[in-house]
MDTraj code that builds the backbone (N, CA, C; nanometers):
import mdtraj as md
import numpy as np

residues = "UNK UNK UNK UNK UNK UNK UNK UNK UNK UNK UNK UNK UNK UNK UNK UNK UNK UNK UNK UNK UNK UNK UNK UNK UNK UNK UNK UNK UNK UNK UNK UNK UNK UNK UNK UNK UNK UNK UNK UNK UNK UNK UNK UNK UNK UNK UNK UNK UNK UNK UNK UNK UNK UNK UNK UNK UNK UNK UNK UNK UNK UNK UNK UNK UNK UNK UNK UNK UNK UNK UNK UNK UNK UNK UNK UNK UNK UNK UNK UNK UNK UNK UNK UNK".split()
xyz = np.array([
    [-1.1140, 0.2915, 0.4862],
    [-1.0605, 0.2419, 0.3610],
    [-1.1091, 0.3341, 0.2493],
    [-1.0275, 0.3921, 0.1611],
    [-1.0694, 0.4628, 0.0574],
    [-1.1125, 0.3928, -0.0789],
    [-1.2156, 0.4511, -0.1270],
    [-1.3048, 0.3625, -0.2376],
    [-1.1444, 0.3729, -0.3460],
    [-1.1831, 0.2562, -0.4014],
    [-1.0754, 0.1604, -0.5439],
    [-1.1089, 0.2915, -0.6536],
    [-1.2229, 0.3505, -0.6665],
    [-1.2244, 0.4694, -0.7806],
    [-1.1769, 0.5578, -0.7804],
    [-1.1471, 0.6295, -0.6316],
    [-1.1148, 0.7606, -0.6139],
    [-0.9497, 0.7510, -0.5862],
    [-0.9349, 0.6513, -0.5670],
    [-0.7693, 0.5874, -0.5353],
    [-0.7049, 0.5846, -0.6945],
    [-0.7743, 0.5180, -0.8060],
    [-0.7757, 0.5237, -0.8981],
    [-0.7557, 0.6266, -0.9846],
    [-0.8284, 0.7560, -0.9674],
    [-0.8753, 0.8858, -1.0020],
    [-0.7227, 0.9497, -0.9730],
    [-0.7474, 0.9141, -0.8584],
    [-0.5978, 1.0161, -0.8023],
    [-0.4544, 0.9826, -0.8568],
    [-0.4457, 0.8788, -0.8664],
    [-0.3235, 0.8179, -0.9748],
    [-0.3806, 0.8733, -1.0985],
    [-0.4405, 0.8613, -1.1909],
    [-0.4689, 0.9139, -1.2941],
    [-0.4555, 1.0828, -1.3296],
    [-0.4760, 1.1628, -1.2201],
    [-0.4799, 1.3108, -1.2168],
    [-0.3241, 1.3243, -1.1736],
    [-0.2592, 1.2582, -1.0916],
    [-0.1200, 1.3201, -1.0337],
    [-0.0190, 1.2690, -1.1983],
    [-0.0848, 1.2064, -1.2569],
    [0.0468, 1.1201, -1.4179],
    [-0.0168, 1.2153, -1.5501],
    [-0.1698, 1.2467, -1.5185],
    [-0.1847, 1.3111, -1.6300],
    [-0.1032, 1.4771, -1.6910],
    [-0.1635, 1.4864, -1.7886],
    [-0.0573, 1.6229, -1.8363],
    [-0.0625, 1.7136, -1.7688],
    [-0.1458, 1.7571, -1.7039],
    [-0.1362, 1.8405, -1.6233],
    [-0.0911, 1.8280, -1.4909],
    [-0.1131, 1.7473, -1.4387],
    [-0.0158, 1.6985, -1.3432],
    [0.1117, 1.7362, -1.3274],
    [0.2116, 1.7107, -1.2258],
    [0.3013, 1.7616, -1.1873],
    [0.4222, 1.6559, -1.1455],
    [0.3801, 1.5306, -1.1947],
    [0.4595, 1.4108, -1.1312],
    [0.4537, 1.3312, -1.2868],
    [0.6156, 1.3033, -1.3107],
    [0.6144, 1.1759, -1.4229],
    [0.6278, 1.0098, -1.3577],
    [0.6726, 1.0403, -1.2380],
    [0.6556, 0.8657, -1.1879],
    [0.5488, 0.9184, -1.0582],
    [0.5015, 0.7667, -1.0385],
    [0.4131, 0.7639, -0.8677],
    [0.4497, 0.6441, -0.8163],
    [0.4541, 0.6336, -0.7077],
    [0.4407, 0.5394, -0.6307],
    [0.3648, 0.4381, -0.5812],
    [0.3176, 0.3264, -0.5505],
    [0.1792, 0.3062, -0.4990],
    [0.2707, 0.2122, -0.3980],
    [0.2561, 0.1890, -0.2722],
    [0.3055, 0.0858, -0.1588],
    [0.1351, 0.0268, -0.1443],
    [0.1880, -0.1100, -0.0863],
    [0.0634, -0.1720, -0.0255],
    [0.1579, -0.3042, 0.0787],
    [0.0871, -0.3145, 0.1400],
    [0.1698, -0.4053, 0.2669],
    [0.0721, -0.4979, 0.3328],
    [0.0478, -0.6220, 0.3488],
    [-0.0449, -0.6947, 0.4235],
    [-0.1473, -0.7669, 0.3446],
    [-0.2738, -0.7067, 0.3852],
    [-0.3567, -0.7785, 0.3743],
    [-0.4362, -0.6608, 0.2474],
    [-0.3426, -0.5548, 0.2009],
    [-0.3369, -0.4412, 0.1041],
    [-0.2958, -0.4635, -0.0297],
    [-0.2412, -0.5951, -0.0076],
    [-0.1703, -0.6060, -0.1248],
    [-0.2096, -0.6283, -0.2421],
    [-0.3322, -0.7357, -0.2830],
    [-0.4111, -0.7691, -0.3636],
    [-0.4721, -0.6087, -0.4163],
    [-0.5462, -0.5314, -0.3244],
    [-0.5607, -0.4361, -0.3740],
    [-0.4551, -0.2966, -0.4508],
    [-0.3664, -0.3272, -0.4031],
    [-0.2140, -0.2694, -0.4505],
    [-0.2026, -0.3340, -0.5651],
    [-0.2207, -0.4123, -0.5848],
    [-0.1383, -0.4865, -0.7551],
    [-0.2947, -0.4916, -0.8069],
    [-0.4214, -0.4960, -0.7705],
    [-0.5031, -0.4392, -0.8985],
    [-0.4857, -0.3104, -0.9369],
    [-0.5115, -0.1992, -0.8101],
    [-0.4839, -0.0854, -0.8779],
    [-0.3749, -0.0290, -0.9784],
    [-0.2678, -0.1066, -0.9258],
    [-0.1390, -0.1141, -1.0472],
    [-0.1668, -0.1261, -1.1671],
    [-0.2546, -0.2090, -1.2119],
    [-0.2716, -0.2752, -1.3105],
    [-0.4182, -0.1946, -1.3819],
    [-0.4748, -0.1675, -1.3016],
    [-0.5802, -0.0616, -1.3595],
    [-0.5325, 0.0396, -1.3955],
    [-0.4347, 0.0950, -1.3284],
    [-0.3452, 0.2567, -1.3973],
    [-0.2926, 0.1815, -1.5561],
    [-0.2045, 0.0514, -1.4925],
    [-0.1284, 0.0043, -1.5928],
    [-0.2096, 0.0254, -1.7599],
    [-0.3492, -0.0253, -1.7436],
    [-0.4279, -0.0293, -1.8511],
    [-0.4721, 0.0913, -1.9195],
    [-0.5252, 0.1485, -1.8412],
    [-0.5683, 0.3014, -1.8533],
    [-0.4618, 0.4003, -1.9222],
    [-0.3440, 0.3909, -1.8662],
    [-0.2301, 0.4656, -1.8870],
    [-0.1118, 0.4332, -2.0352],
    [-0.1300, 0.3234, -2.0149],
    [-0.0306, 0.2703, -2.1037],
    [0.1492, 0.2866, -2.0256],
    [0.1044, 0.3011, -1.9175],
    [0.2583, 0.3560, -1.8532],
    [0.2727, 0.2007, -1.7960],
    [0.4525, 0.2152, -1.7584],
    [0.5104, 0.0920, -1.7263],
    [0.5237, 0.0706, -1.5814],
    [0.5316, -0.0443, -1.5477],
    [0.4944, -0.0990, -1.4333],
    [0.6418, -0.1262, -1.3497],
    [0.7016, -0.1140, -1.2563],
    [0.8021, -0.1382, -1.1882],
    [0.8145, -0.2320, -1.0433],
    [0.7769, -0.3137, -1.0268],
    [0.7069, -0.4002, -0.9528],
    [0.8273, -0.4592, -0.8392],
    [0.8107, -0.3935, -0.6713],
    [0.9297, -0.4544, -0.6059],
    [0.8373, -0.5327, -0.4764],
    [0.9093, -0.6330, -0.4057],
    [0.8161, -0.6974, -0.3184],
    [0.9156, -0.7246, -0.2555],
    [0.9097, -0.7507, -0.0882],
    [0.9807, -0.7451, -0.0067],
    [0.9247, -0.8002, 0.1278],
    [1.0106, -0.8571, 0.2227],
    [0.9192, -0.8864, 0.3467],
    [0.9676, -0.7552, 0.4412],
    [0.8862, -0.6938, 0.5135],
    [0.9430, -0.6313, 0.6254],
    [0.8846, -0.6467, 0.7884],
    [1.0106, -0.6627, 0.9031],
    [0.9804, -0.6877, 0.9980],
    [0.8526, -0.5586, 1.1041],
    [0.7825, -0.6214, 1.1501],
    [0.6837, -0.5094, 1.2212],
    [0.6722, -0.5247, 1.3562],
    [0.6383, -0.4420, 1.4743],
    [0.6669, -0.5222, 1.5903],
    [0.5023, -0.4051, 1.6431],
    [0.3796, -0.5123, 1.6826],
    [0.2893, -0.4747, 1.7511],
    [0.3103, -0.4768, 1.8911],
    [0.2725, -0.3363, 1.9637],
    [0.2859, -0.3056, 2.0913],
    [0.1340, -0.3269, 2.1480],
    [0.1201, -0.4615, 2.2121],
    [0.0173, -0.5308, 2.2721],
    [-0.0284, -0.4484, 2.4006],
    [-0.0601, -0.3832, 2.4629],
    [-0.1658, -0.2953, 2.5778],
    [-0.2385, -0.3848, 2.6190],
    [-0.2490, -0.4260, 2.7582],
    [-0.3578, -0.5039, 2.8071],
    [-0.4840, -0.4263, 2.8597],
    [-0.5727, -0.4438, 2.8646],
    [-0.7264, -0.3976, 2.9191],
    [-0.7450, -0.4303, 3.0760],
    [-0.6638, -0.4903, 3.0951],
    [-0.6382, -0.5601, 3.2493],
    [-0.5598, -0.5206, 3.3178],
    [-0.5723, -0.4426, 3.4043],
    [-0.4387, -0.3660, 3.4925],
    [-0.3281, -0.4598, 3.5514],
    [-0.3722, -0.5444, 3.5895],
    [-0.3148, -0.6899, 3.6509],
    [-0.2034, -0.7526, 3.5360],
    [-0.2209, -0.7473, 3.4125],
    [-0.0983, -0.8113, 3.2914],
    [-0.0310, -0.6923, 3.2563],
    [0.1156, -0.7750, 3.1658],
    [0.1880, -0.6807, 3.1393],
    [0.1498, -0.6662, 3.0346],
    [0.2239, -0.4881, 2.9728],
    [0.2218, -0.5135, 2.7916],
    [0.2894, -0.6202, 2.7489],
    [0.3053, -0.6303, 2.6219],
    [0.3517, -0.7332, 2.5133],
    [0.3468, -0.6749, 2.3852],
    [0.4853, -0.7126, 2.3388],
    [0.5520, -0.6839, 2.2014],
    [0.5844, -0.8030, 2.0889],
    [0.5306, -0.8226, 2.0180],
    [0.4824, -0.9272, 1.9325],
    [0.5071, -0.8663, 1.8002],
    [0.6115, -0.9522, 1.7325],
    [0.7207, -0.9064, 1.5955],
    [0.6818, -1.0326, 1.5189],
    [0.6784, -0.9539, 1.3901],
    [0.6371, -1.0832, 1.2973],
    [0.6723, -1.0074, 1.1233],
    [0.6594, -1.0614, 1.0100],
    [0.7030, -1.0031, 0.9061],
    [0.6033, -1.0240, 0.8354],
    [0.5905, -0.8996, 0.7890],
    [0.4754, -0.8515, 0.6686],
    [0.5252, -0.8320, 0.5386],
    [0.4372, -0.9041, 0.4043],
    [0.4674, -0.8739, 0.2836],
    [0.4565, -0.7221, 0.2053],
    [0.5097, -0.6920, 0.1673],
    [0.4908, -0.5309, 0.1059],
    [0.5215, -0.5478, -0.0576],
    [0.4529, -0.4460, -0.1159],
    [0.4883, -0.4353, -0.2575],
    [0.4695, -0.2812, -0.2687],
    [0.6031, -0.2484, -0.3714],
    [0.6231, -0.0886, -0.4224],
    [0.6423, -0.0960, -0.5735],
])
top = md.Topology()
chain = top.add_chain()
for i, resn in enumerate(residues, 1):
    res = top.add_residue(resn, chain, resSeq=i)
    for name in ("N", "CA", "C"):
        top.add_atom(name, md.element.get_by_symbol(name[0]), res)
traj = md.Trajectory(xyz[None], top)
């Protein structure tokens, strides 16, 4: 997991003037998300730039591997929250 400052930092250096990007992106999906919409909101403050806020469910499908030679795999689909 990358530290909240340096995640921070890096949005701040890719928008600043010297920088090379007028919009960024930030995705967060899961159990990411809370941390996705603070950091949003920490640029948001810092920056004075505007916020574009999309949220969505998307389907994911984990490929289950057993440890047991004897069972089969298993594929187990379920839907995850995301925000861009």
């Amino acid at each position: 997991k990358t530290n909240f400052k340096a995640q921070l930092e890096r949005c701040m250096k890719l928008i600043s003037s010297n920088g090379n990007y007028r919009e960024i992106t930030i995705h967060g999906m899961g159990s990411a998300l809370e941390r996705t919409i603070n950091l949003a909101l920490q640029f948001q403050l810092k920056t004075n730039c505007q916020l574009n806020t999309k949220i969505a469910s998307i389907e994911v499908t984990d490929h289950l591997i057993p440890l047991l030679d004897d069972l089969e795999p298993m594929n187990d689909t379920r839907w995850v929250s995301t925000i861009h």
